[in-house]
C-alpha positions in Angstrom: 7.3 -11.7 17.7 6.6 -15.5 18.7 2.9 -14.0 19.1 2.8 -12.5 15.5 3.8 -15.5 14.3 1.7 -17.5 16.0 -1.8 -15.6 15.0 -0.5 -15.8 11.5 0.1 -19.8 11.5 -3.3 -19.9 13.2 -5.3 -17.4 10.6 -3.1 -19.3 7.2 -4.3 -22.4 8.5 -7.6 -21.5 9.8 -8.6 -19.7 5.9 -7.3 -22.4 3.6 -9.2 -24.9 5.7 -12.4 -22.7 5.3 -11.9 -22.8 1.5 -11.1 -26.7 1.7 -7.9 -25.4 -0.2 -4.9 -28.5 -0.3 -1.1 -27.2 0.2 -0.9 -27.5 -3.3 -3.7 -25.3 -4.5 -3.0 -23.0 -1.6 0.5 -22.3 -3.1 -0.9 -22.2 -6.8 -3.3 -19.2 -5.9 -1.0 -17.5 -3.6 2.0 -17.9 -5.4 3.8 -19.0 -2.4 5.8 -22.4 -2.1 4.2 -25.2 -0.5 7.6 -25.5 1.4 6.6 -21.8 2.7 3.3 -21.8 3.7 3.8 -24.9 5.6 6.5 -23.6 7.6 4.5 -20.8 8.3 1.2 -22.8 9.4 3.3 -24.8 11.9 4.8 -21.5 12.8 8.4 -22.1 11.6 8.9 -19.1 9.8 6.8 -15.7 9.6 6.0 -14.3 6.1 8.0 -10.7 5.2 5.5 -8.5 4.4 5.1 -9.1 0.4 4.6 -12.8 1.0 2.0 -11.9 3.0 0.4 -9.6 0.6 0.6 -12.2 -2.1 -0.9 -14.6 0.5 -4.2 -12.0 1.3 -4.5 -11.6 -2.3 -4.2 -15.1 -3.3 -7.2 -15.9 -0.3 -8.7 -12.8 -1.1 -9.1 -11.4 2.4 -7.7 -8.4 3.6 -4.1 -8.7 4.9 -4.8 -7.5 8.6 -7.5 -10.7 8.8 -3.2 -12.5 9.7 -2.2 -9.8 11.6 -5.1 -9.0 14.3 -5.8 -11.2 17.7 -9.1 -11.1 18.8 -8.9 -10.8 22.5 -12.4 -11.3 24.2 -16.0 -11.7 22.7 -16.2 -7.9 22.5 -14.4 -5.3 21.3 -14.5 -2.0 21.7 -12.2 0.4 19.9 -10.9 3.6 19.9 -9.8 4.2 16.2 -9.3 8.8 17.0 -5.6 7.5 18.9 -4.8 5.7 16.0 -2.9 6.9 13.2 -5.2 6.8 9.7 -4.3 5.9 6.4 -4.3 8.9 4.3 -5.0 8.9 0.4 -6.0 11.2 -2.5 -3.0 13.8 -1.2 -4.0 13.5 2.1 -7.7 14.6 1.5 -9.1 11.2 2.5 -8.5 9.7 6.0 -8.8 5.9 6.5 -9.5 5.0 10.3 -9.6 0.9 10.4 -12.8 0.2 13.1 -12.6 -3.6 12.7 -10.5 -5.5 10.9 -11.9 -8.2 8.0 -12.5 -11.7 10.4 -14.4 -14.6 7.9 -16.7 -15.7 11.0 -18.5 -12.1 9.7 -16.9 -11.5 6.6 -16.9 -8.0 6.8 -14.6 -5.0 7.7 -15.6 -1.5 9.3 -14.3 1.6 8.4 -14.2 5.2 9.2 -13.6 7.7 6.8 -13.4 11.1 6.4 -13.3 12.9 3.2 -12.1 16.7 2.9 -14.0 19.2 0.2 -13.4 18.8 -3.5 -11.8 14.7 -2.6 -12.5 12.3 -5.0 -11.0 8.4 -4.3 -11.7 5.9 -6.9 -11.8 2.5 -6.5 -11.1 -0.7 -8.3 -13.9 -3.0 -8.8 -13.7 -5.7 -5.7 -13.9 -9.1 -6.3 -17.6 -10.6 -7.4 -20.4 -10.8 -5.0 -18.5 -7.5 -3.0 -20.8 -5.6 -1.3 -20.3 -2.0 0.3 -22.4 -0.6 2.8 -22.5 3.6 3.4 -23.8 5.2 6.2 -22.9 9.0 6.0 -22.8 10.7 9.5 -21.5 14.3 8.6 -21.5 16.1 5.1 -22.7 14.6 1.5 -21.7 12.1 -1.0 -21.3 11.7 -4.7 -21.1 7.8 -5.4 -20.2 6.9 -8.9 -20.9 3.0 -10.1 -20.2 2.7 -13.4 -22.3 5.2 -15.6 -24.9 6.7 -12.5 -24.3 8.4 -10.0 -26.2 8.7 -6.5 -25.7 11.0 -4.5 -25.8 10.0 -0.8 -26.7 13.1 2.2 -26.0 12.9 6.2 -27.7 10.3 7.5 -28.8 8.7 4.8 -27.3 4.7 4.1 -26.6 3.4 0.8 -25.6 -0.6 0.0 -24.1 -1.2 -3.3 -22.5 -4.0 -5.0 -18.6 -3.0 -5.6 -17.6 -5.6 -8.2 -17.6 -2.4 -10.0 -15.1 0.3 -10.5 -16.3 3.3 -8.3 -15.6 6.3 -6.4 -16.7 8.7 -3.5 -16.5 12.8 -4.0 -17.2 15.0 -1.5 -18.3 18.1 -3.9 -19.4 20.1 -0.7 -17.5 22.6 1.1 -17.6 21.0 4.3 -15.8 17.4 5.7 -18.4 14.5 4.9 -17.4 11.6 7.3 -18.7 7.9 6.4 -19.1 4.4 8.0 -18.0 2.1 5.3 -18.8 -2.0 5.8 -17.8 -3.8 2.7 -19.2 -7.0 2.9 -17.2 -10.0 1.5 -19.0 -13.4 0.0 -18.4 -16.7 2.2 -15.7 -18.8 -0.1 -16.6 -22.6 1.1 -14.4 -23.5 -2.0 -12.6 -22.3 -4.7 -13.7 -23.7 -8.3 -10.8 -25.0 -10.4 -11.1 -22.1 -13.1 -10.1 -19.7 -9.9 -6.9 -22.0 -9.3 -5.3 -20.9 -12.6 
């Protein structure tokens, strides 16, 4: 637990820095006391699990960015012995490759999508941007009004500050590489504070 805790304090600290956030604006976007998100960047207390969501959202930054140590300068993973994320009664798998770290600011994903799945998306905060490679199967990508539709090994960047979803309309799994690509956040303009 005392190693939990202490990636968190590193990664709460380490994020508002980045966005030259004070205590004070920190708590004001996360919703979280100032008392409370000091304790947890000394390490004094580790968030439950819907403070910590409010704190990801409030950041904007996926939640696992607190809960994942990076261990060497490489990484190699082996997402198949990991259990997915299912979605979209259980026709959508979600297999996390790498987790969202703002040296990149991006996340990798593996997904597999059963016949007739369609998963829709909110629209992603602005300057969002998805990238789809499709290793197996086809893709129906709807942004908006158009739709493209995306076939095996073809790659496809969009911007996803738009609603959207992925339909696999074939009769056949379609499998994906999905890299959503998140904007650097040097700061955070007043108007976003309120």
């Amino acid at each position: 637990m005392n190693e939990i805790k202490q990636i968190i304090a590193e990664r709460m600290k380490s994020i508002r820095q980045s966005k030259n956030l004070s205590l004070d604006q920190a708590a004001e976007i996360t919703e979280t006391s100032k008392a409370m998100l000091s304790q947890i960047e000394r390490g004094q207390s580790i968030p439950t699990i819907t403070t910590l969501w409010k704190i990801s959202t409030g950041y904007k930054v996926p939640i696992t960015y607190f809960m994942e140590e990076e261990k060497n300068n490489y990484t190699l993973t082996d997402f198949m012995g990991s259990e997915p994320v299912f979605a979209d009664n259980r026709k959508m798998r979600l297999h996390q490759l790498f987790p969202y770290n703002p040296a990149q600011n991006i996340e990798m994903l593996y997904i597999e999508f059963e016949p007739d799945c369609i998963h829709h998306s909110e629209k992603h905060m602005n300057g969002v941007e998805e990238y789809v490679f499709v290793l197996s199967g086809s893709l129906l990508l709807s942004l908006g009004q158009e739709t493209v539709p995306v076939y095996e090994k073809q790659a496809f960047r969009f911007r996803a500050d738009v609603a959207h979803s992925y339909s696999n309309t074939s009769e056949k799994l379609c499998t994906i590489i999905n890299i959503i690509y998140y904007p650097p956040a040097i700061s955070v303009a007043k108007h976003e504070l309120k």
